[in-house]
N, C-alpha and C positions, 0 to 999 in steps of 0.2 A: 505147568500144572494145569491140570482140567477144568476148566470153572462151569457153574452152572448158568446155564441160557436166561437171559430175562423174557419173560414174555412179551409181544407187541402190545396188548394192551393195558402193561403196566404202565408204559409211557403216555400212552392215550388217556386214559385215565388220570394219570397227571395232570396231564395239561387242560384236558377239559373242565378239572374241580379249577384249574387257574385260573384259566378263559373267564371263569363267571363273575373274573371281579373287572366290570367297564361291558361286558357284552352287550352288543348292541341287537336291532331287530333282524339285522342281516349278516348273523352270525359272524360279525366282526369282534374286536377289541379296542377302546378306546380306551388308554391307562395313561396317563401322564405326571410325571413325577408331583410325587406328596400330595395327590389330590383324593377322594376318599377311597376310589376305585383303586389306588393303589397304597394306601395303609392297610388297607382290607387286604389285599392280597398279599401284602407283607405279612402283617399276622397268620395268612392261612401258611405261608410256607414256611415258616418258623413252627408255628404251631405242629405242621406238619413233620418237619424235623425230629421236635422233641419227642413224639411217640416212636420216634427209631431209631432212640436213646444217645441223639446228637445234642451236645451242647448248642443253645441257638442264644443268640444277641443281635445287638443291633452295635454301628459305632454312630457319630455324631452326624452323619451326612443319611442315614437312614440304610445304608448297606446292612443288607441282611450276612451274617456269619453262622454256618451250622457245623459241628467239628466233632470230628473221634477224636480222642485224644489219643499221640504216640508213644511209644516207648522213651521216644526222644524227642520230646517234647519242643526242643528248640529248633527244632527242624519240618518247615510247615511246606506240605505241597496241597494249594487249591487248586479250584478248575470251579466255574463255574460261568454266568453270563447276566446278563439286566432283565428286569421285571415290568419298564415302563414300555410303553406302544408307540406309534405315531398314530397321528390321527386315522380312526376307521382300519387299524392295522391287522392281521391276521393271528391265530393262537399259538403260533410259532416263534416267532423269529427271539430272541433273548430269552424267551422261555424258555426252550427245548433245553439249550446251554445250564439252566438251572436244574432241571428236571434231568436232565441226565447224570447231572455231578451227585446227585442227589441218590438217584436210581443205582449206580457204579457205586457207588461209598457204602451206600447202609446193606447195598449184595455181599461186598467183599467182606462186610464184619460180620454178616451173618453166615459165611462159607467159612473165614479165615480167621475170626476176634480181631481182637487188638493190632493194628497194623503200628509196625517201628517207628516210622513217620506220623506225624497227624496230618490227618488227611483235614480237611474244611471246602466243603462247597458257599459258595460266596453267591449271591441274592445281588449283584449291582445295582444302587439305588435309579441312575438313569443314565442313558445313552444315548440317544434318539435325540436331543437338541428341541423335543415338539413342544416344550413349554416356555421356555427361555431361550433366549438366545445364546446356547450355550449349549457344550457335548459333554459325553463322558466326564460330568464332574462326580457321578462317583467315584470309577474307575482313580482318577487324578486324585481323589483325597486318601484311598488306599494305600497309591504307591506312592504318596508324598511327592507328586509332580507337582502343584498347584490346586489353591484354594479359590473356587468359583465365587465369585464379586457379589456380596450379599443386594447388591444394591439392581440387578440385574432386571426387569420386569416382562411378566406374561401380560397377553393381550386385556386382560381384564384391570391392569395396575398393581397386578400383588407382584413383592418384593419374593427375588428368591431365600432370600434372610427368613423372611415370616414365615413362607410356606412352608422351610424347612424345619425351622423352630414348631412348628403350631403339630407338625408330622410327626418329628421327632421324638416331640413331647407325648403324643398319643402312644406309641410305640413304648416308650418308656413304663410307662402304667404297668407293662407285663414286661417287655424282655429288658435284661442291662443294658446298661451303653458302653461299651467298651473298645475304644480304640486298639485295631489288631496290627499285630509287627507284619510287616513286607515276608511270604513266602519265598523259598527257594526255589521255587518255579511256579506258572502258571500254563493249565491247560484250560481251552475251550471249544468245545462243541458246537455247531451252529447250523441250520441253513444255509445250500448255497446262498439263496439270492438270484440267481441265475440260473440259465437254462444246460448248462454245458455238463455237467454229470448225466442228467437226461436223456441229452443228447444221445451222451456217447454212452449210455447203457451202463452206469456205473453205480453203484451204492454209497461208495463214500470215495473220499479225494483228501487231500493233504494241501495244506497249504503252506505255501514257498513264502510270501509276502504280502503286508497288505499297502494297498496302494495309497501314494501321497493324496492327498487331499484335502481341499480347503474352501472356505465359503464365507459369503460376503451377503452385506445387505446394501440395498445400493438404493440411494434415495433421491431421486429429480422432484427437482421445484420449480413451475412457472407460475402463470396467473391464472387465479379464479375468476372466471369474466362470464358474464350472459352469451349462452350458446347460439343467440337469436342477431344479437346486434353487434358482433365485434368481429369485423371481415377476417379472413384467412390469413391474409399477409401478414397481420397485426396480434396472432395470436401465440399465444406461451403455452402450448398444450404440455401438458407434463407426459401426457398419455400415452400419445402420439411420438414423443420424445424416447420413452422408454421403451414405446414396442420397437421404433426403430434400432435402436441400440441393441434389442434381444436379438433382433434377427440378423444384426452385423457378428454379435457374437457368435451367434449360433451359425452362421456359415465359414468362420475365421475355425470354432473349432471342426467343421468337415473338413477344412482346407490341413489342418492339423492330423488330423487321421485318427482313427481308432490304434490304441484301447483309450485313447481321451476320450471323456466321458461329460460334456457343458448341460447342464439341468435348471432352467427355473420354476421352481414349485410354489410361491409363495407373490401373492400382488395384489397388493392395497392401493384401492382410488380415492384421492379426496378433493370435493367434498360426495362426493358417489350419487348425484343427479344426473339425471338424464338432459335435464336444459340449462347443464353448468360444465364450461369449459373446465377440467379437472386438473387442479392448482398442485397437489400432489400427489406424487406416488412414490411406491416402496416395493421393493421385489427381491427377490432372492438369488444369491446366485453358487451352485456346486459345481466344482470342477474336480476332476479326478484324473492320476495316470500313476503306474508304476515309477514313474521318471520323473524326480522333483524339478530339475529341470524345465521340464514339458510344462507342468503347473505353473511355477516362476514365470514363464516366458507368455502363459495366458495370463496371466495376472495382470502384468507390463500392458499388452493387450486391454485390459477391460479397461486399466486406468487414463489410459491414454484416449480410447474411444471417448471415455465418459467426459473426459477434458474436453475434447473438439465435440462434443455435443451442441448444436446453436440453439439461442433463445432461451435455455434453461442452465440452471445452476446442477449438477450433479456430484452427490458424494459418496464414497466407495468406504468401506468399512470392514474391511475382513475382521470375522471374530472366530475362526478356525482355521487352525496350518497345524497340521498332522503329517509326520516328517512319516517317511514308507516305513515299514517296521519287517524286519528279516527275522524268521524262524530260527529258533535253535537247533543248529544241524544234529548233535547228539538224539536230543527228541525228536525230531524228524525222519530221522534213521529208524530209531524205535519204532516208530507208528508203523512205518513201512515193514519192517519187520513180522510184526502182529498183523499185518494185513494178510503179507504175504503168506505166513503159517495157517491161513484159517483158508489159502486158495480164493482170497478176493482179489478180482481188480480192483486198481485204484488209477488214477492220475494226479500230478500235481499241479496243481495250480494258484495264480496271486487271486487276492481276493479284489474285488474292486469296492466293496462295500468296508467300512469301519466297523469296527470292533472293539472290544475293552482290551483285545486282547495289543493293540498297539501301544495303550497308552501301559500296561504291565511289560510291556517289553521294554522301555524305557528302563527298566529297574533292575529284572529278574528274565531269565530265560524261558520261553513263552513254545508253545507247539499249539495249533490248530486242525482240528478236522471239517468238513464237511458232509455233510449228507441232500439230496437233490432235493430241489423244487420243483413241482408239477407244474411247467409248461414256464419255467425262468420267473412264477410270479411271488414275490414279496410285497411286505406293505400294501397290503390289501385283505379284506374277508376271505378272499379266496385263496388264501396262501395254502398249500398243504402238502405234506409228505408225508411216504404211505407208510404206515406203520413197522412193516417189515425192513427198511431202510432205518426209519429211526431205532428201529433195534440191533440193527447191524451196528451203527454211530456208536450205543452205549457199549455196546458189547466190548469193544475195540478202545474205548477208554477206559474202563475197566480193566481191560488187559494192562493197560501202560499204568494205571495207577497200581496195580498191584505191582508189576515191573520197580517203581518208582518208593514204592509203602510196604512192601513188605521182603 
């Protein structure tokens, strides 16, 4: 059947009224889970919802919920993606995912009414791990994988207990709270992240899997001592301790080969003087590859380094192991299909970045799309894809949910 085109700048428009909640001076996004910038923007998409005659709620973790209701009520397909940032992040990345499921749902009811299935685009309350040390605990309270450790703390001391309480509670004032059942499937839409659709000229892509992935905080301790009087030989530099370890890693994963992916993003000095040998440090560590394996055998790796480290004390801490997550080939097939009817190229490909969409795969049979990044750049201000790509993305999920809804 025919449907009708959405225009590019219905989705621009989305996402720029999003954008405004954390904007920064240099046209970034800073939103981190339950902090004002992002209760504010949960309301506006809710809010947003409700005038395009979507049931909107919230459940107990601050997951926004927006829903036609189906003919068959007990039979729920979402699609949707998270509304928190990383630090200084761009308008896109977890947005778009919302803004699409969004954009697709309230087209087909206004083309077709009442779809058999209930359709529900889903508002993820956080995914990006940038406040706590922690990922996808919305995602996980959804699908009943695990309940994120209230006791958990962001850099300021606040408890993820509180923040989520003190958010939740806000949100409450206006929408229910309603704990929602596991759907029968889950789609989401996304930025690549990368440069490879770009590359090769391509609009949208398909994705085969997302890649294992797991991350650690690694904390060396030596002595804090006067930087003036306490000789070389004699010294417990934490610093020095750790930078050496990064770069024994960081040359073990070259040795290892691409698509392994070793990243540290994150690294605390203390006490952070300039005429104080630095007694502690703390740094981050991401490792990535399609091959749990690969990940496993660096792990072994870090741990083992961090043991034979001299003069300091080193501890390793993974608090994320994301097992690779495989598409549902039926939905897979679909996509492909609807691509191919409308005379687009696509390719497929694994994602190297996380997703909600793995931790819903754990549960429920899952499909992903992607659409290009300009010049491979994510997590950043400058993230951006051109309008006419993102309207390709919704168009082509739209397809599959009417496919799937009606």
């Amino acid at each position: 059947m025919r449907m009708e085109q959405l225009t590019d700048q219905k989705a621009i428009d989305y996402l720029t009224h999003l954008g405004q909640f954390g904007r920064l001076e240099n046209g970034g996004v800073t939103r981190f889970v339950y902090d004002d910038a992002w209760i504010a923007a949960m309301n506006h998409v809710l809010r947003d919802a409700r005038t395009r005659g979507m049931a909107a709620s919230v459940d107990s973790y601050g997951n926004g919920f927006m829903t036609y209701q189906g003919k068959t009520a007990d039979q729920v397909v979402a699609a949707g993606s998270h509304i928190d940032t990383v630090n200084q992040g761009g308008l896109y990345d977890g947005a778009y995912g919302v803004t699409a499921a969004v954009l697709a749902m309230s087209s087909l009811v206004a083309e077709f009414g009442q779809p058999k299935k209930t359709m529900t685009a889903v508002a993820f309350s956080e995914e990006e791990g940038s406040r706590f040390p922690t990922s996808f605990s919305g995602s996980k309270h959804y699908a009943g994988v695990t309940e994120t450790a209230a006791d958990l703390q962001d850099h300021q001391g606040m408890t993820f207990g509180q923040a989520r309480q003190s958010a939740v509670s806000q949100l409450a004032k206006t929408w229910p709270v309603i704990e929602q059942p596991l759907p029968i499937e889950f789609l989401e839409l996304h930025i690549e992240q990368g440069p490879i659709l770009e590359e090769k000229g391509l609009s949208v892509g398909i994705v085969s899997a997302i890649c294992e992935q797991k991350r650690f905080t690694v904390t060396v301790r030596g002595q804090t001592n006067h930087a003036g009087t306490t000789p070389q030989h004699l010294r417990r530099d934490a610093l020095k301790a750790a930078a050496k370890l990064i770069c024994d890693l960081d040359e073990a994963a070259g040795k290892i080969g691409e698509p392994l992916v070793f990243t540290v993003g994150e690294l605390t000095v203390q006490p952070g003087s300039s005429n104080v040998i630095p007694g502690l440090v703390k740094f981050s560590v991401d490792v990535r590859h399609p091959d749990k394996q690969i990940v496993d055998q660096f792990e072994a790796l870090l741990r083992k380094k961090a043991s034979q480290t001299p003069k300091v004390t080193v501890q390793v801490d993974r608090w994320l192991d994301s097992r690779p997550a495989i598409m549902d080939a039926r939905l897979k097939h679909q996509f492909e299909q609807l691509i191919a009817k409308r005379g687009l190229a696509y390719m497929t490909l694994p994602s190297g970045a996380g997703h909600d969409t793995q931790i819903m795969n754990l549960k429920v049979p899952t499909a992903m799309l992607f659409v290009p990044s300009r010049n491979g750049i994510s997590h950043s201000p400058k993230e951006y894809t051109a309008p006419a790509d993102l309207e390709t993305g919704i168009t082509i999920l739209k397809a599959q949910l009417y496919q799937e809804c009606y």
